[in-house]
C-alpha positions as CSV (number, residue, x, y, z in Angstrom):
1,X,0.0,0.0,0.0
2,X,1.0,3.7,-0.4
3,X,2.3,5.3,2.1
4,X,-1.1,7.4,3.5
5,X,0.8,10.7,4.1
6,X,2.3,11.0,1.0
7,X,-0.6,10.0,-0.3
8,X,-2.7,12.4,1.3
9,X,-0.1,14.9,-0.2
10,X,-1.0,13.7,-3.8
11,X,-4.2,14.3,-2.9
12,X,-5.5,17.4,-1.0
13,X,-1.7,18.7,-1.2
14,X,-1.6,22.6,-3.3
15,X,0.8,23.0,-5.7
16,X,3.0,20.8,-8.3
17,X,4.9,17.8,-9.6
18,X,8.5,19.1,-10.5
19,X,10.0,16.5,-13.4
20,X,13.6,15.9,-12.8
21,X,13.6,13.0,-14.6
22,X,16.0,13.2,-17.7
23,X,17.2,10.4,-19.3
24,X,20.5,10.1,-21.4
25,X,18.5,10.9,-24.5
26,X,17.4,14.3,-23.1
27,X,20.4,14.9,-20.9
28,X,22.8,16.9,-23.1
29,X,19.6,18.6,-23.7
30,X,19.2,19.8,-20.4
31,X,22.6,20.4,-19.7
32,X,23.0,22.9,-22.8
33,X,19.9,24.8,-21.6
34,X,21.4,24.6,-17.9
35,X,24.5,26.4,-19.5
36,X,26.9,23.1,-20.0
37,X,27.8,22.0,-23.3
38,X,28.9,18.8,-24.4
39,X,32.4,20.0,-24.3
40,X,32.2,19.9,-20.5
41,X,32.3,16.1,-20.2
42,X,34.2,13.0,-21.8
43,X,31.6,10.5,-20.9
44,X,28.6,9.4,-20.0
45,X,29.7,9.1,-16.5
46,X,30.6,12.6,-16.4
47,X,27.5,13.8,-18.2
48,X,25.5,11.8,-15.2
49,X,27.5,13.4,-12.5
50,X,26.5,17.0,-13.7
51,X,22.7,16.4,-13.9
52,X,23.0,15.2,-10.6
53,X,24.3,18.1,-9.6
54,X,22.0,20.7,-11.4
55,X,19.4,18.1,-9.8
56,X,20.9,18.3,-6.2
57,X,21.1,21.7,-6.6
58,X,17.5,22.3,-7.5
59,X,15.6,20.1,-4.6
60,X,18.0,21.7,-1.9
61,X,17.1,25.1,-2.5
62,X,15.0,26.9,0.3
63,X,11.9,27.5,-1.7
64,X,12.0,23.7,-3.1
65,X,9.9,22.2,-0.2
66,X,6.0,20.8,0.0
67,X,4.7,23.9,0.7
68,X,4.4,24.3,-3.5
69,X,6.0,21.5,-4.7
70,X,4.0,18.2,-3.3
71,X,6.1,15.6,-5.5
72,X,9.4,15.2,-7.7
73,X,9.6,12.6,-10.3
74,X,13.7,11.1,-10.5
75,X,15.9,9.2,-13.0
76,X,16.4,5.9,-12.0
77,X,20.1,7.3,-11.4
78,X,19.2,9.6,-8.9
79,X,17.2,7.4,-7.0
80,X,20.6,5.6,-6.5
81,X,22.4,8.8,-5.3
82,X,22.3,11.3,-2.4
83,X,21.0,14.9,-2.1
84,X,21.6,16.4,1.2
85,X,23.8,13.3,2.5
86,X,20.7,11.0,2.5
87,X,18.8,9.1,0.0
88,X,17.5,11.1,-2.9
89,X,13.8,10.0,-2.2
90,X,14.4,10.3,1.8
91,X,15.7,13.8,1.3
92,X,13.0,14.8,-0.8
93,X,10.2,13.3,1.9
94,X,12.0,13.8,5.3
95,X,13.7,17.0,4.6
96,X,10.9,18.4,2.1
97,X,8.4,16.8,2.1
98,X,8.3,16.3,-1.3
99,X,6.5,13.1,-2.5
100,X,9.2,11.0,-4.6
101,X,8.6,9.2,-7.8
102,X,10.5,7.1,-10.0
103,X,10.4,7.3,-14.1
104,X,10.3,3.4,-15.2
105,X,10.1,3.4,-18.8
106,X,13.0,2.8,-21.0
107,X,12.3,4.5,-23.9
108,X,10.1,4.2,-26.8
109,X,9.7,2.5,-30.0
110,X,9.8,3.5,-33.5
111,X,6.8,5.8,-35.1
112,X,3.5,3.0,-35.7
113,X,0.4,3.7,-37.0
114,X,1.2,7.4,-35.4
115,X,2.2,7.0,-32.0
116,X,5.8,5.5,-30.2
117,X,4.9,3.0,-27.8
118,X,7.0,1.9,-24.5
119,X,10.2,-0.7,-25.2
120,X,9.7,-3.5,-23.6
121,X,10.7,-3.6,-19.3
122,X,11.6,-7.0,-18.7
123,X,13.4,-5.7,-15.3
124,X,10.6,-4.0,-14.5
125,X,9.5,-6.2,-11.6
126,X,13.1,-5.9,-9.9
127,X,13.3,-1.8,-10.5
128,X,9.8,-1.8,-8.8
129,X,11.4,-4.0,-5.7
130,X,14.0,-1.4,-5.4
131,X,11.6,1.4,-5.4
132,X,9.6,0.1,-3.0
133,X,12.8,-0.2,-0.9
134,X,13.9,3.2,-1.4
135,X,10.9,4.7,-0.2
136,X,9.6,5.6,-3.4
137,X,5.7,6.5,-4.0
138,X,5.0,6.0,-7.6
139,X,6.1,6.1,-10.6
140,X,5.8,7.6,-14.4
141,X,6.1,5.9,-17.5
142,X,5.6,7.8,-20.9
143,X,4.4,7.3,-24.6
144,X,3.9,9.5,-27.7
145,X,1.3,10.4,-29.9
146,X,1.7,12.0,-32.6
147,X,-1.3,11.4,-34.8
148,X,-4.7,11.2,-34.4
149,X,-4.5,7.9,-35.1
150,X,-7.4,5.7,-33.3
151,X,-5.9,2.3,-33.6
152,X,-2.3,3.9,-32.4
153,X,-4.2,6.0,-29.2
154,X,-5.8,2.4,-28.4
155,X,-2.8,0.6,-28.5
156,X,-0.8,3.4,-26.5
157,X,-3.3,3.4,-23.9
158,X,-3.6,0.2,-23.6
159,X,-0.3,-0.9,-23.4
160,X,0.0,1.9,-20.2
161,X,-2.8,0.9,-17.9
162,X,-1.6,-3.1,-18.4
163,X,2.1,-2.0,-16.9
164,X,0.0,0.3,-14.6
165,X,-1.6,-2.4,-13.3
166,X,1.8,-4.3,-13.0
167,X,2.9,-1.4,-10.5
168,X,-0.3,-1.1,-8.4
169,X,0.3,-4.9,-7.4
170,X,3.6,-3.7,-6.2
171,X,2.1,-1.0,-4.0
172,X,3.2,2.1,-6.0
173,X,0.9,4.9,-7.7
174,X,1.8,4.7,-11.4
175,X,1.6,8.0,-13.7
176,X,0.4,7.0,-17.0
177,X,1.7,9.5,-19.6
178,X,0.6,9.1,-23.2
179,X,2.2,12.8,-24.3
180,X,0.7,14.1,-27.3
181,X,3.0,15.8,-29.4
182,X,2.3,19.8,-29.2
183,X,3.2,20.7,-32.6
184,X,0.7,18.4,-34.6
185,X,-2.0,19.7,-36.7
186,X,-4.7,17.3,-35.3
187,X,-3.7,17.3,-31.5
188,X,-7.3,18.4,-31.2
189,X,-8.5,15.2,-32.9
190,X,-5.8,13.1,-30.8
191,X,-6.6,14.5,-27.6
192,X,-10.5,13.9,-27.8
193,X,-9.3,10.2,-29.1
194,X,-7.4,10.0,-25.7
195,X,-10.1,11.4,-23.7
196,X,-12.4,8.5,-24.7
197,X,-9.9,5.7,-24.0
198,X,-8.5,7.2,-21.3
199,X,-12.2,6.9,-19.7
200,X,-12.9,3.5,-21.0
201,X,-9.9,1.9,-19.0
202,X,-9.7,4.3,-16.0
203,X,-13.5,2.6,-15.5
204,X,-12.5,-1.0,-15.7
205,X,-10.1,-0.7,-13.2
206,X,-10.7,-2.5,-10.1
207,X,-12.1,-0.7,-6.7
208,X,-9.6,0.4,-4.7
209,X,-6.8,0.8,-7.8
210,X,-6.1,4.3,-8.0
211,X,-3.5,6.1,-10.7
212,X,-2.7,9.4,-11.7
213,X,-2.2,10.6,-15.4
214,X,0.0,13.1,-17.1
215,X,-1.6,14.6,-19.8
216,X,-0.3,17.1,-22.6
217,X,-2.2,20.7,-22.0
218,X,-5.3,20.3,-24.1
219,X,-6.4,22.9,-26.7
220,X,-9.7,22.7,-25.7
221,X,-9.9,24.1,-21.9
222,X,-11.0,21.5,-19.4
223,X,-11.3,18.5,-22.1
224,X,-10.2,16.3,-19.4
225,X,-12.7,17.9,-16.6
226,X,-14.5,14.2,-16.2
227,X,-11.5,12.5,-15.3
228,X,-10.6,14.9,-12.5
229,X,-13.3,14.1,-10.5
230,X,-13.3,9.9,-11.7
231,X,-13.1,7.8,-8.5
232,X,-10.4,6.0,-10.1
233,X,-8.2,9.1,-10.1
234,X,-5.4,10.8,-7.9
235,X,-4.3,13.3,-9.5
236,X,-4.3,14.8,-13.1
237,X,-0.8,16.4,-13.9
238,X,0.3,18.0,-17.2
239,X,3.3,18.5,-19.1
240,X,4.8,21.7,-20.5
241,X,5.9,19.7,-23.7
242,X,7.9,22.2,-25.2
243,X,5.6,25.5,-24.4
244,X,7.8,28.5,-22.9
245,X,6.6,28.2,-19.1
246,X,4.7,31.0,-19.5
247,X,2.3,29.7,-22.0
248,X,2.3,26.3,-20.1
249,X,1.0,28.6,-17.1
250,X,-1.3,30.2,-19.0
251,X,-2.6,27.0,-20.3
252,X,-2.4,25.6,-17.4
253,X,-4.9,28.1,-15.5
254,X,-7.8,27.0,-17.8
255,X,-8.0,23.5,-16.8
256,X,-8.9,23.2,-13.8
257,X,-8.7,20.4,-10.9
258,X,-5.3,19.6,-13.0
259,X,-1.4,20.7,-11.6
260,X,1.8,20.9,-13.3
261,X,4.3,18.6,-14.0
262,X,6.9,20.6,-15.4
263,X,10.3,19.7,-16.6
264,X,12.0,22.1,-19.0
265,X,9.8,24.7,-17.9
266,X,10.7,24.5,-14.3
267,X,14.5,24.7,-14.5
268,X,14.3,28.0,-17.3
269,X,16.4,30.5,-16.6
270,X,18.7,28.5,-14.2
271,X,22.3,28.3,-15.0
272,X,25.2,26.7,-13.8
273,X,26.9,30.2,-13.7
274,X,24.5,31.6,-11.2
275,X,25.6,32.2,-7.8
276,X,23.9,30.5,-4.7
277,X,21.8,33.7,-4.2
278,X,20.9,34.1,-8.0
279,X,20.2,30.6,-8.5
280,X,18.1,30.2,-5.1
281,X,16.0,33.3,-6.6
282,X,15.4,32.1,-10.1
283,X,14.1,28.9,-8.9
284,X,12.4,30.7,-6.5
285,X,10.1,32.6,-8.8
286,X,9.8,29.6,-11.3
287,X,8.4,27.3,-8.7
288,X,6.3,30.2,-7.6
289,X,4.8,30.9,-11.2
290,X,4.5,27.4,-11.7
291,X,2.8,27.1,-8.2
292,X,-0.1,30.1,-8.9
293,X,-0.7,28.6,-11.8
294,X,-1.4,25.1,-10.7
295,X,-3.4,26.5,-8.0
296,X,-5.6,29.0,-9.9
């Protein structure tokens, strides 16, 4: 079972899901942004170390606390580390009390019938175990749509609420993220697809079997306004998906009932040239903006 606290966090807690999840795909990525280019590290190791530290860096920051962030989602990597000389998801709960999750998926599959699906987790059973022993609360797992595709939305869905169900049986809250893809011409189209099999699975799930979703901000307001409210629901979370954080928080503020889970949008503006003060203040004001918008 969940831990009830943190659970009651995810629930009734006010404010946001911070995403400081990168994988190795999206690390160099992050790093750039972060102001370290590739130039910076000779391996992968290297490359691991500094994300961990812009990561480190982040959650131990005064304004980083449950008050307005009420969960982080962490790399399988950083699970493994410290932050603070503890644990990264004991820090997070005992010193923040930030609800830790863990992203599971190991990235997708090539384009089908519009949409990537989730490679396949044959570990996945023995990365849950560790979870579970590292205090972790739930987890996050993500897919792609990029068509409005039915068959592909289906088989996207689908595919997420059967490894869902795989990580409820372990005790853990699973995210299910099918992302759609911002720039498409029919996201419209997709995301009403979603909206439908979304529904149809969320209500054959059992009593008592609870997840949360993480959703791409819709372009129709509130499209996902039934499932905020669906007994079978925690928590509805959305990604910023490549919007400036301003237009994620704009966005944002017209769906109500759902917070952020911000990535990209979270950690812009922060560099690794900043001093303690500078840095503390930038993330300051992002988690703040982030925050009023999740709450509005």
């Amino acid at each position: 079972m969940p831990n009830t606290d943190q659970l009651t966090q995810m629930k009734t807690g006010k404010g946001f899901i911070a995403a400081l999840d990168q994988s190795g795909g999206s690390t160099p990525k992050a790093l750039k942004l972060y102001g370290i280019d590739e130039d910076a590290y000779a391996s992968e190791a290297e490359m691991f170390d500094l994300i961990h530290a812009m990561r480190a860096r982040i959650a131990q920051a005064p304004a980083f606390t449950g008050d307005k962030v009420v969960g982080a989602i962490l790399f399988e990597m950083t699970m493994d580390r410290d932050i603070g000389g503890k644990p990264a998801a004991q820090f997070l709960w005992q010193d923040r009390r930030v609800v830790p999750f863990l992203k599971v998926d190991k990235g997708l599959e090539g384009e089908h019938d519009g949409v990537q699906l989730m490679k396949p987790m044959p570990e996945l059973d023995a990365l849950l175990d560790r979870a579970v022993a590292a205090g972790i609360f739930g987890t996050k797992m993500r897919s792609v749509i990029s068509a409005a595709n039915r068959e592909g939305i289906a088989a996207i869905v689908e595919q997420q609420f059967a490894v869902a169900r795989q990580i409820l049986a372990k005790g853990l809250v699973p995210i299910i993220e099918p992302e759609v893809t911002i720039t498409i011409a029919d996201k419209a189209e997709a995301e009403n697809i979603l909206l439908e099999e979304l529904t149809r699975h969320l209500d054959s799930l059992d009593e008592g079997q609870e997840v949360m979703l993480k959703l791409t901000l819709p372009d129709t307001a509130n499209l996902y306004g039934t499932l905020v409210g669906h007994p079978r629901i925690i928590r509805i979370v959305a990604l910023s998906g490549g919007y400036s954080r301003d237009e994620a928080n704009a966005r944002l503020a017209e769906n109500n009932g759902v917070i952020a889970s911000f990535s990209r949008a979270l950690t812009e503006g922060l560099s690794a040239d900043q001093s303690d003060a500078e840095f503390n203040a930038a993330i300051a004001a992002s988690i703040d903006s982030i925050y009023q918008a999740s709450i509005t």
